[in-house]
Backbone atoms as SQL, in Angstrom:
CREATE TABLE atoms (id INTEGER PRIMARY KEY, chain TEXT, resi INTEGER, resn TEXT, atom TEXT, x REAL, y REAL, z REAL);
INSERT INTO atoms VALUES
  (1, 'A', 1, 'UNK', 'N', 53.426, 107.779, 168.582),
  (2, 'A', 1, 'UNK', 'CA', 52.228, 107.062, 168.215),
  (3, 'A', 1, 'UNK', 'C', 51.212, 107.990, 167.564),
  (4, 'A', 2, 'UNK', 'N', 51.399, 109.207, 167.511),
  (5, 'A', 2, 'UNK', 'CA', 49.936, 110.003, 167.382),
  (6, 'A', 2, 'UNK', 'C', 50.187, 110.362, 165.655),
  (7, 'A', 3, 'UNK', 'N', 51.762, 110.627, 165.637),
  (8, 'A', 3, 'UNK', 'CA', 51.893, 110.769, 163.889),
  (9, 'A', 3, 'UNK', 'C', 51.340, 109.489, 163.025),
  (10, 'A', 4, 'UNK', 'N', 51.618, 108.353, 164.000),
  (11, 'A', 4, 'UNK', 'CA', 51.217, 106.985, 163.232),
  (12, 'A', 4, 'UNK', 'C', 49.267, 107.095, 163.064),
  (13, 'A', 5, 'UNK', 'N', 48.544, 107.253, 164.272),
  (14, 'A', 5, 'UNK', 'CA', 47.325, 107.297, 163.734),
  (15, 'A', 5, 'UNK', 'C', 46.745, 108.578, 162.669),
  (16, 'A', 6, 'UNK', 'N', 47.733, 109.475, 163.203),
  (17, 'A', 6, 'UNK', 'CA', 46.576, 110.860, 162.804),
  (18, 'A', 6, 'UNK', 'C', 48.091, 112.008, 162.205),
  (19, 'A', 7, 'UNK', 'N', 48.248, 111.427, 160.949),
  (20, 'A', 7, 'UNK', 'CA', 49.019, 112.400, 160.467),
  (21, 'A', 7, 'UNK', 'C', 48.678, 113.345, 159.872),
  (22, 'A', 8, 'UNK', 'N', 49.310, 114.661, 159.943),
  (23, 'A', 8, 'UNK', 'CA', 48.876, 116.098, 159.579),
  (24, 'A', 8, 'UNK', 'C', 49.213, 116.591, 158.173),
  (25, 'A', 9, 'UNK', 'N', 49.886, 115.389, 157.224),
  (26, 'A', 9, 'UNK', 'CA', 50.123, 115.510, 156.074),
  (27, 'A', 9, 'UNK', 'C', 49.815, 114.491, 155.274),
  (28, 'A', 10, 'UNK', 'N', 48.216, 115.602, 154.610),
  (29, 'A', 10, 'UNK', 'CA', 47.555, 113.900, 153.735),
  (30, 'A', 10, 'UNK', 'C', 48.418, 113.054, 152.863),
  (31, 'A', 11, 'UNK', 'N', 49.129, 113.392, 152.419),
  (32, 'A', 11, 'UNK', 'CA', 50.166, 112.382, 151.598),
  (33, 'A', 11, 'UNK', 'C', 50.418, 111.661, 152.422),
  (34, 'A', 12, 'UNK', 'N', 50.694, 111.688, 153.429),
  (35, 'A', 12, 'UNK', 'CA', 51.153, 110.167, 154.613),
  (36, 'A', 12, 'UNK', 'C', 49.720, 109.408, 154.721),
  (37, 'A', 13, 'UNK', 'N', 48.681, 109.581, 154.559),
  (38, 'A', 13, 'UNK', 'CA', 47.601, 109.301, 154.966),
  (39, 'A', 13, 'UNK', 'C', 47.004, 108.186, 154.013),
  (40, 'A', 14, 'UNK', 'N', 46.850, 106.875, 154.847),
  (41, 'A', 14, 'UNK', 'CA', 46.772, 105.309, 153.899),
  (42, 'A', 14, 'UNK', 'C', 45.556, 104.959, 154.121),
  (43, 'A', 15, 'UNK', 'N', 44.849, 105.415, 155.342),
  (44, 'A', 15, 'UNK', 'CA', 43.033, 104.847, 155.448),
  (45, 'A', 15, 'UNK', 'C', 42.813, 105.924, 156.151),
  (46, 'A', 16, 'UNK', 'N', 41.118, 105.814, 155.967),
  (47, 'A', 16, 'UNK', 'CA', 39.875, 106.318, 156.526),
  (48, 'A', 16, 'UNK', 'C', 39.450, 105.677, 157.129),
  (49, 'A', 17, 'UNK', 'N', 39.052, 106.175, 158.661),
  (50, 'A', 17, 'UNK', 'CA', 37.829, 104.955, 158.619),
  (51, 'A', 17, 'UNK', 'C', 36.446, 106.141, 159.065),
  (52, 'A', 18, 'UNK', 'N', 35.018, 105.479, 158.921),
  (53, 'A', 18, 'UNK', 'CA', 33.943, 105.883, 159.279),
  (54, 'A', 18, 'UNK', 'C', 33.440, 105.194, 160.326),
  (55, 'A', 19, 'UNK', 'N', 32.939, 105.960, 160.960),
  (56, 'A', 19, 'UNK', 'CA', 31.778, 105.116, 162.460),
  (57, 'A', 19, 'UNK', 'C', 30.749, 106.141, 162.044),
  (58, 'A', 20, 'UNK', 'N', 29.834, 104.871, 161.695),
  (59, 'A', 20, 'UNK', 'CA', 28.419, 105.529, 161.700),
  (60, 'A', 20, 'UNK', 'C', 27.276, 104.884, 162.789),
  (61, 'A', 21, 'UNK', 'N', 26.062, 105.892, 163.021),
  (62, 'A', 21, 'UNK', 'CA', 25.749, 105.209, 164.155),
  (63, 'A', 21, 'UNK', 'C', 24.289, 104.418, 163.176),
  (64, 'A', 22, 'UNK', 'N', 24.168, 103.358, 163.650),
  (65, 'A', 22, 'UNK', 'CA', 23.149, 102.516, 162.568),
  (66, 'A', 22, 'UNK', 'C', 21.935, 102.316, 163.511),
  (67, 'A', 23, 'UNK', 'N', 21.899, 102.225, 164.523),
  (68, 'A', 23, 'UNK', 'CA', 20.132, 102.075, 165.725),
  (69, 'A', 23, 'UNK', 'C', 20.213, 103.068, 166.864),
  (70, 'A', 24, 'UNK', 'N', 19.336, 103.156, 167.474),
  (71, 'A', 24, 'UNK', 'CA', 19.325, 103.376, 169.001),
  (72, 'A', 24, 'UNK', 'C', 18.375, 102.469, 169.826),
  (73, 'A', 25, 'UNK', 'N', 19.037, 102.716, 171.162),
  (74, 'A', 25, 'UNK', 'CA', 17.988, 101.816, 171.363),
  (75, 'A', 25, 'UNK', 'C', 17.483, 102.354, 172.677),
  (76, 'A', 26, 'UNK', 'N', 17.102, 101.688, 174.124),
  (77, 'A', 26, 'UNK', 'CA', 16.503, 102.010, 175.129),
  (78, 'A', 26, 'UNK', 'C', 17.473, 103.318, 176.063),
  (79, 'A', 27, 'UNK', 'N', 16.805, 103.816, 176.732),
  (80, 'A', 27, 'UNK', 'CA', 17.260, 105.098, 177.458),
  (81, 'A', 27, 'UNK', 'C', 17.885, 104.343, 178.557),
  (82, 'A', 28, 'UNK', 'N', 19.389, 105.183, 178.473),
  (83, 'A', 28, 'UNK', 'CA', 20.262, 104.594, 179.639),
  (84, 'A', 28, 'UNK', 'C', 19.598, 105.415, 180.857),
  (85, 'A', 29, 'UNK', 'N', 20.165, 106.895, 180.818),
  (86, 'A', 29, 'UNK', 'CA', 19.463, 107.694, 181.950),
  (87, 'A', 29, 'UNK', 'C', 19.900, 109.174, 181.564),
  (88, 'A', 30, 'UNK', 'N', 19.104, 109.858, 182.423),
  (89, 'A', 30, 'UNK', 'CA', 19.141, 111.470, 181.960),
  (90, 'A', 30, 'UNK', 'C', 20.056, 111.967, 182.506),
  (91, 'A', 31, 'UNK', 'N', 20.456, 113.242, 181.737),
  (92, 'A', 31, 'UNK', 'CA', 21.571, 113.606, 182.137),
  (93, 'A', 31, 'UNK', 'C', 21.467, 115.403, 181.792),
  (94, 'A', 32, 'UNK', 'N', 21.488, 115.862, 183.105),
  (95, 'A', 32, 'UNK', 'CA', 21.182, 117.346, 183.596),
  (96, 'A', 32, 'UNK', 'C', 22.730, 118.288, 183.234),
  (97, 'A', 33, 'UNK', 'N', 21.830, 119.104, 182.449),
  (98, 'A', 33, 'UNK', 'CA', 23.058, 120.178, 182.185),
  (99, 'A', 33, 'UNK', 'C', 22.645, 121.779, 182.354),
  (100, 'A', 34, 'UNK', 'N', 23.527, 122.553, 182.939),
  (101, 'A', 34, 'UNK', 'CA', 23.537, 123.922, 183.539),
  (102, 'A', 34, 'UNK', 'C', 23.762, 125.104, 182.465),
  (103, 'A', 35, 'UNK', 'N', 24.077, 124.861, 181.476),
  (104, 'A', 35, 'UNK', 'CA', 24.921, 125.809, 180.588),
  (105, 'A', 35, 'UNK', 'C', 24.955, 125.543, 179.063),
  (106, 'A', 36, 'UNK', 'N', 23.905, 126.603, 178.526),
  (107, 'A', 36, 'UNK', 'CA', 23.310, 127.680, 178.982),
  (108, 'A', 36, 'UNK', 'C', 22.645, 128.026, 179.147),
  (109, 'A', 37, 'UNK', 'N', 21.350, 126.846, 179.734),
  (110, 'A', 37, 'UNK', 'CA', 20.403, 127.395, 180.466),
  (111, 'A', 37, 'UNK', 'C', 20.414, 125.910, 180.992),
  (112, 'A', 38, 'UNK', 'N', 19.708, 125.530, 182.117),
  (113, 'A', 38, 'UNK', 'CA', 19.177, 124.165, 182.782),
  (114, 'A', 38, 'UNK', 'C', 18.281, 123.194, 181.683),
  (115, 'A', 39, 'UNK', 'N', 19.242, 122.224, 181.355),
  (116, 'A', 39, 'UNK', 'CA', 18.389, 121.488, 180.786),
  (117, 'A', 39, 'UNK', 'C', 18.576, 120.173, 180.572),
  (118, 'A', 40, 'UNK', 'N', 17.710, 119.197, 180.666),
  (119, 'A', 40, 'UNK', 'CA', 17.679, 117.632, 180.677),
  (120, 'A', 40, 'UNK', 'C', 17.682, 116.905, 179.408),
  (121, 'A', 41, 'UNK', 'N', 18.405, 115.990, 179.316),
  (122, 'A', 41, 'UNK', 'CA', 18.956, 115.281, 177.735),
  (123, 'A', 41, 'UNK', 'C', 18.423, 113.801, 178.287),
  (124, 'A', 42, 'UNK', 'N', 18.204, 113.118, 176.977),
  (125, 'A', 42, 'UNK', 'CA', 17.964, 111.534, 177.290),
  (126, 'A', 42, 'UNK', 'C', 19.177, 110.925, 176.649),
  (127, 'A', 43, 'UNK', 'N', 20.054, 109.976, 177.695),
  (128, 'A', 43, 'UNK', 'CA', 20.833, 109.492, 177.031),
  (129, 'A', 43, 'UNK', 'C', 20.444, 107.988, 176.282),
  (130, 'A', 44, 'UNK', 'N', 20.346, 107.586, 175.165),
  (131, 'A', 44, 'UNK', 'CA', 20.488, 106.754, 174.715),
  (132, 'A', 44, 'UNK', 'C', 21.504, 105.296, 174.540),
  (133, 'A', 45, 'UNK', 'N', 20.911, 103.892, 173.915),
  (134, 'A', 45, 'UNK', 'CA', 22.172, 103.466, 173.629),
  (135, 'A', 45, 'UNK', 'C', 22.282, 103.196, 172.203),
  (136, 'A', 46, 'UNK', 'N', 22.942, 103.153, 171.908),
  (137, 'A', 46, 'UNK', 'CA', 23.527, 103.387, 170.034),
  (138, 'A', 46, 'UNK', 'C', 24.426, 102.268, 169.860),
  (139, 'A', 47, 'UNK', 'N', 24.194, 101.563, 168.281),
  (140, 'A', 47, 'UNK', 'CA', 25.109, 100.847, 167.488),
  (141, 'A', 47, 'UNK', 'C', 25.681, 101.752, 166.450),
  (142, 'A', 48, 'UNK', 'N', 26.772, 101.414, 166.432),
  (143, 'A', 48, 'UNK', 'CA', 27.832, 101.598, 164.974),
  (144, 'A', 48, 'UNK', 'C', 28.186, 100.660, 164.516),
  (145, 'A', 49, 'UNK', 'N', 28.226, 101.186, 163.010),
  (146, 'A', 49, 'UNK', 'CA', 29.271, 100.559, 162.297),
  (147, 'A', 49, 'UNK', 'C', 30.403, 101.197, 161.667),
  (148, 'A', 50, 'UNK', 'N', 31.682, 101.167, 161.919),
  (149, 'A', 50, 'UNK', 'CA', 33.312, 101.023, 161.480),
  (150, 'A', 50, 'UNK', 'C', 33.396, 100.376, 160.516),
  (151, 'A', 51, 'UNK', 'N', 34.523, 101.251, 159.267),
  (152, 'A', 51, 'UNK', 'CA', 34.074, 100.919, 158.204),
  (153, 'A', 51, 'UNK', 'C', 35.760, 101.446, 157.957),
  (154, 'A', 52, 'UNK', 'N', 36.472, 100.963, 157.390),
  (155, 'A', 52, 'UNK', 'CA', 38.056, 101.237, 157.214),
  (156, 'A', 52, 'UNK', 'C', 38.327, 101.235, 155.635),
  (157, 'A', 53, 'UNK', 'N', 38.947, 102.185, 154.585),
  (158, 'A', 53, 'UNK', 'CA', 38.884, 102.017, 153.768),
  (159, 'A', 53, 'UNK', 'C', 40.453, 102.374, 153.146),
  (160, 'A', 54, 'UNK', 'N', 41.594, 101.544, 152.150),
  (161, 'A', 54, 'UNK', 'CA', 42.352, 102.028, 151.849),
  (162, 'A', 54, 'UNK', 'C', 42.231, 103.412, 150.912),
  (163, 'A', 55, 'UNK', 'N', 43.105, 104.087, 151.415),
  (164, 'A', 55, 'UNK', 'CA', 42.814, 105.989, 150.384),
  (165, 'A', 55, 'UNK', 'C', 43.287, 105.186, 148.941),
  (166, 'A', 56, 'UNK', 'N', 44.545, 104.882, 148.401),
  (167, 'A', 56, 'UNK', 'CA', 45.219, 104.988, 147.276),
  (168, 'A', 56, 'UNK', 'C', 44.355, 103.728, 145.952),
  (169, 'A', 57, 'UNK', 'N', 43.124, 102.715, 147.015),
  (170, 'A', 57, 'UNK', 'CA', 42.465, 101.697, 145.977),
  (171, 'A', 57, 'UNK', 'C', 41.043, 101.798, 146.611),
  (172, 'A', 58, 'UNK', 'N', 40.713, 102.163, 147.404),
  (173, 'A', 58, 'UNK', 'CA', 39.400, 102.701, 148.108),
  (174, 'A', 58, 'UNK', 'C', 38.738, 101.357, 148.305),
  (175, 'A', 59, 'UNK', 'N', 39.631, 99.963, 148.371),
  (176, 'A', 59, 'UNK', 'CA', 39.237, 98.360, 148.869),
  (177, 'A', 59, 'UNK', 'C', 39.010, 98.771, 150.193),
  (178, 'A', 60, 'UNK', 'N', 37.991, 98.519, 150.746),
  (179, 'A', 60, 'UNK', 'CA', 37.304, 98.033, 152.337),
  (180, 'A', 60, 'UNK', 'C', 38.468, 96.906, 153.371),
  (181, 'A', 61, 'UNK', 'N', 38.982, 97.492, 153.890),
  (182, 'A', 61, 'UNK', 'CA', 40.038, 97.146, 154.888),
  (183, 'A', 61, 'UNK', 'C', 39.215, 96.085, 156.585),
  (184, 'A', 62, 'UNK', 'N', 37.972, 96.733, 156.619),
  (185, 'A', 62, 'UNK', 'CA', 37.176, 96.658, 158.156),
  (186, 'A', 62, 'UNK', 'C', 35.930, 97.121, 157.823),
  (187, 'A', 63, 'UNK', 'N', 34.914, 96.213, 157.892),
  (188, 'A', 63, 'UNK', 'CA', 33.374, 96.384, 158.379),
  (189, 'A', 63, 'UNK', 'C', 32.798, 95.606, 159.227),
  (190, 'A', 64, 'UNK', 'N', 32.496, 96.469, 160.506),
  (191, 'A', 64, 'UNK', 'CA', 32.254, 96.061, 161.761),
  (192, 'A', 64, 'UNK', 'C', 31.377, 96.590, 162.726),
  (193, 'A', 65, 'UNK', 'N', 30.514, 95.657, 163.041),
  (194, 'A', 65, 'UNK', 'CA', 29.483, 96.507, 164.339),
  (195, 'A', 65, 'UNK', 'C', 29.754, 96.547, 165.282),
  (196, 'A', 66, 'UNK', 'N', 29.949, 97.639, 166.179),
  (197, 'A', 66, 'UNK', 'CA', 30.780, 98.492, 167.586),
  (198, 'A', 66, 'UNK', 'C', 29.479, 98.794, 168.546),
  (199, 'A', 67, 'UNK', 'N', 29.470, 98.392, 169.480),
  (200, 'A', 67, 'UNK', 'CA', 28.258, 99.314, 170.370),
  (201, 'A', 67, 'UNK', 'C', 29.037, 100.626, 171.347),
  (202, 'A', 68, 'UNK', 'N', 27.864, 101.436, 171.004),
  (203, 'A', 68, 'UNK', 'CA', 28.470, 102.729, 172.280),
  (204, 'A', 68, 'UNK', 'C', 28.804, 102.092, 173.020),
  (205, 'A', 69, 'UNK', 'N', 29.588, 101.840, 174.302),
  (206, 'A', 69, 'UNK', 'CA', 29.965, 101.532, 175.364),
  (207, 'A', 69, 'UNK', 'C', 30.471, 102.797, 176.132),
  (208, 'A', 70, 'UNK', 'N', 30.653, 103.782, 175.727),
  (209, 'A', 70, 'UNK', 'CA', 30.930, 104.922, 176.620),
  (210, 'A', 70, 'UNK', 'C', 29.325, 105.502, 177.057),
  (211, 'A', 71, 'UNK', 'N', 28.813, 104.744, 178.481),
  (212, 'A', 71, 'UNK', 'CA', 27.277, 105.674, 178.399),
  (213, 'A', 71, 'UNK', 'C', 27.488, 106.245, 179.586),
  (214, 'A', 72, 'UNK', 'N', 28.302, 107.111, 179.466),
  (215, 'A', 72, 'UNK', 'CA', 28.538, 108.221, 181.148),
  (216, 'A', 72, 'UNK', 'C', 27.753, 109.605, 180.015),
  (217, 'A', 73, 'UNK', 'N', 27.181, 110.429, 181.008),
  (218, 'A', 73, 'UNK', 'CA', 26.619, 111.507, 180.515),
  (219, 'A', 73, 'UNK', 'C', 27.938, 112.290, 179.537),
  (220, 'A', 74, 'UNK', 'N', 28.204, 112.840, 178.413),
  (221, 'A', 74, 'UNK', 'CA', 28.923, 113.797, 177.956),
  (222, 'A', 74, 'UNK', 'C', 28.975, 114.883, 178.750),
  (223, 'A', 75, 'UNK', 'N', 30.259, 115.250, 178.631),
  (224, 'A', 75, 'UNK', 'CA', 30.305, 117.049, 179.235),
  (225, 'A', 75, 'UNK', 'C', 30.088, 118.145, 178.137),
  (226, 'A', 76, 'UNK', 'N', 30.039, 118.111, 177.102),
  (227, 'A', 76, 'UNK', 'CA', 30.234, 118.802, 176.105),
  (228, 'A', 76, 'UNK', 'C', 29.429, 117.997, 175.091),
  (229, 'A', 77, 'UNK', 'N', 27.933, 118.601, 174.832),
  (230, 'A', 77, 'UNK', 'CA', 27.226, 118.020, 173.780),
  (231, 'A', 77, 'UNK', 'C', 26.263, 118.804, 172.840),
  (232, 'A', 78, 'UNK', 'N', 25.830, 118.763, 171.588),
  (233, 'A', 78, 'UNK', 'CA', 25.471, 119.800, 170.513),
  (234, 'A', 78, 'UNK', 'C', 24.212, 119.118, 170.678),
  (235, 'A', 79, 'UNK', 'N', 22.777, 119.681, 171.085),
  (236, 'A', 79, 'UNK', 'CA', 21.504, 119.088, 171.319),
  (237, 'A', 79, 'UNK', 'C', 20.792, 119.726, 170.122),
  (238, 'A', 80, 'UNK', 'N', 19.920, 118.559, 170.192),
  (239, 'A', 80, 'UNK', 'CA', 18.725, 118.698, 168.860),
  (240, 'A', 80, 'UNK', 'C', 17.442, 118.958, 169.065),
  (241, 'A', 81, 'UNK', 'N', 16.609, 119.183, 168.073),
  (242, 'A', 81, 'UNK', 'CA', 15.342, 119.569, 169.069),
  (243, 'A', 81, 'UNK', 'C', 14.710, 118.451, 169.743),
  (244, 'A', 82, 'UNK', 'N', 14.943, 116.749, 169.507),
  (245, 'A', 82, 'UNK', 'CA', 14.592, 115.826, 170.180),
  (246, 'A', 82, 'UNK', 'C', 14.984, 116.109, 171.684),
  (247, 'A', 83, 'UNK', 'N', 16.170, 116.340, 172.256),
  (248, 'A', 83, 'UNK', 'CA', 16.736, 116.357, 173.141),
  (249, 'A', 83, 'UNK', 'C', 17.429, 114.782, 173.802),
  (250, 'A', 84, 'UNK', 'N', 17.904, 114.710, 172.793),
  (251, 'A', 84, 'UNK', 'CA', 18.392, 113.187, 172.937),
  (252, 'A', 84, 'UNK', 'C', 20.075, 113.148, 172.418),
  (253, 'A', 85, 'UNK', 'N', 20.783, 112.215, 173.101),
  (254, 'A', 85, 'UNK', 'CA', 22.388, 112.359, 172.973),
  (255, 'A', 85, 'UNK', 'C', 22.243, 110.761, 173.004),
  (256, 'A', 86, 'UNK', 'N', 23.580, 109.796, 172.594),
  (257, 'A', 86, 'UNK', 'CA', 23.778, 108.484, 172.329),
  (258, 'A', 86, 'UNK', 'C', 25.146, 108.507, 172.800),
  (259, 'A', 87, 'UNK', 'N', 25.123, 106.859, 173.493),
  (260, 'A', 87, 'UNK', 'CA', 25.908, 106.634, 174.148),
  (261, 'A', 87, 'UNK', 'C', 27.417, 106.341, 172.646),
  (262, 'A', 88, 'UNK', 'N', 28.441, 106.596, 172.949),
  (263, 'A', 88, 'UNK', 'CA', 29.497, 106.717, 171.773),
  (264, 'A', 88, 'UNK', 'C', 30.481, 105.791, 171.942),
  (265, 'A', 89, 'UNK', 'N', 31.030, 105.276, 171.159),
  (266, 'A', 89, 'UNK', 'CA', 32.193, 104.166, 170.637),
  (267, 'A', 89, 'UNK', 'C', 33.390, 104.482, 172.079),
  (268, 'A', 90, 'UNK', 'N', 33.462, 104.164, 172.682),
  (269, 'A', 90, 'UNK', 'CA', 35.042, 104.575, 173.800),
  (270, 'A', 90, 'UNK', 'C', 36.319, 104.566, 172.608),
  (271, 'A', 91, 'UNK', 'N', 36.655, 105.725, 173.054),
  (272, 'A', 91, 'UNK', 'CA', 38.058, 105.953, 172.240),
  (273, 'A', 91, 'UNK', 'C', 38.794, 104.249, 172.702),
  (274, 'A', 92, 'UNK', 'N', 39.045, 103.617, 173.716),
  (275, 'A', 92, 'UNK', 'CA', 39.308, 102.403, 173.773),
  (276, 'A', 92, 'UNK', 'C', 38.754, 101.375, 173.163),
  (277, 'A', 93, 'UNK', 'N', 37.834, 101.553, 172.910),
  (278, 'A', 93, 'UNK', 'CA', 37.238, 100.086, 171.845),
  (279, 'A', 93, 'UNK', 'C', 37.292, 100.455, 170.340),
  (280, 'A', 94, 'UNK', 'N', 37.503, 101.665, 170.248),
  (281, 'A', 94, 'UNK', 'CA', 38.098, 101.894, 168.235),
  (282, 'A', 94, 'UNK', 'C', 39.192, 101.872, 168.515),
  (283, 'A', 95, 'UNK', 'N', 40.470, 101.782, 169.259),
  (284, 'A', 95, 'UNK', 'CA', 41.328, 101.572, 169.242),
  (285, 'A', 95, 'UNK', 'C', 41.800, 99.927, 169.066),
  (286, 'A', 96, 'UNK', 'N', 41.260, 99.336, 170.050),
  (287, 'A', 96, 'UNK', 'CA', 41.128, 98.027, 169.891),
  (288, 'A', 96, 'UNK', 'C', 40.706, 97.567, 168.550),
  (289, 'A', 97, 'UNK', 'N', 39.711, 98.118, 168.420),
  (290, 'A', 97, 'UNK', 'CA', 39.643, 97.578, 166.690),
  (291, 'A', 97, 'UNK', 'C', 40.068, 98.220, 165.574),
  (292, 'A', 98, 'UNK', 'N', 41.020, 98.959, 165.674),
  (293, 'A', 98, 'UNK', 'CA', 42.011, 99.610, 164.470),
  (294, 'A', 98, 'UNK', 'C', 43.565, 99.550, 164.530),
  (295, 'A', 99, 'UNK', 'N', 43.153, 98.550, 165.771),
  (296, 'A', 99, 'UNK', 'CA', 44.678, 98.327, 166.183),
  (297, 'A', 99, 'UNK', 'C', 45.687, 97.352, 165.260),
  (298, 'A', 100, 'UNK', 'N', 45.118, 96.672, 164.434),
  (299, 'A', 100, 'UNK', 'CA', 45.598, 95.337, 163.448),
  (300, 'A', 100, 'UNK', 'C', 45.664, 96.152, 162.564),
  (301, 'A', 101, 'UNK', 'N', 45.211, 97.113, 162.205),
  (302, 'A', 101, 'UNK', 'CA', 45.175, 97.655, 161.056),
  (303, 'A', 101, 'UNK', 'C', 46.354, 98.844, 160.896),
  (304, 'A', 102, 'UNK', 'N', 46.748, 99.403, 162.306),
  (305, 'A', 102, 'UNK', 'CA', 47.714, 100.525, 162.223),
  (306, 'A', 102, 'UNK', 'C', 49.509, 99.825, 162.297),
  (307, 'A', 103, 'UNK', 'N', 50.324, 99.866, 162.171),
  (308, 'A', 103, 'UNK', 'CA', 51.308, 99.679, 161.558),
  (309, 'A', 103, 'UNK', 'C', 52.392, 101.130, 161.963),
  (310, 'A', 104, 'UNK', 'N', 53.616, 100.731, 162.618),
  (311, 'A', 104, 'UNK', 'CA', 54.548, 102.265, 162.703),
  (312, 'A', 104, 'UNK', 'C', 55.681, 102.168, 161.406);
């Protein structure tokens, strides 16, 4: 299954897709991190939009609005000077919706 989504040779490679995040909205809850130094993040909640595009005619395959649904704190996150992180797409719900579209 993993050559079918994510092949390592662009010539096999038939779509793109993009998730962009398009709002935020109210603060889920904070989320305390140790490393590398003590510090508190606001988690957010966030919309996307999924956007699927064929490579070889660049026709729009999927345009679709996704909400974060993954809002557990991240373990691993790149902070800004806001100090704010957004809740993100669950690898299970872009799956679900790229699932009609993938093919073995």
């Amino acid at each position: 299954m993993e050559q079918t989504w994510a092949s390592e040779d662009p010539k096999n490679v038939q779509m793109v897709a993009c998730l962009d995040r398009v709002s935020t909205g109210a603060t889920i809850r904070r989320c305390k991190y140790d490393d590398p130094k003590p510090d508190t993040l606001t988690l957010l909640k966030a919309s996307y939009r999924l956007r699927v595009y064929e490579v070889a005619t660049g026709r729009k395959l999927l345009d679709k609005a996704i909400g974060g649904d993954d809002q557990a704190c991240p373990y691993v996150v790149l902070v800004g000077p806001d100090k704010k992180i957004y809740a993100e797409v669950s690898d299970r719900s872009l799956l679900a919706a790229l699932r009609n579209l993938v093919k073995r």
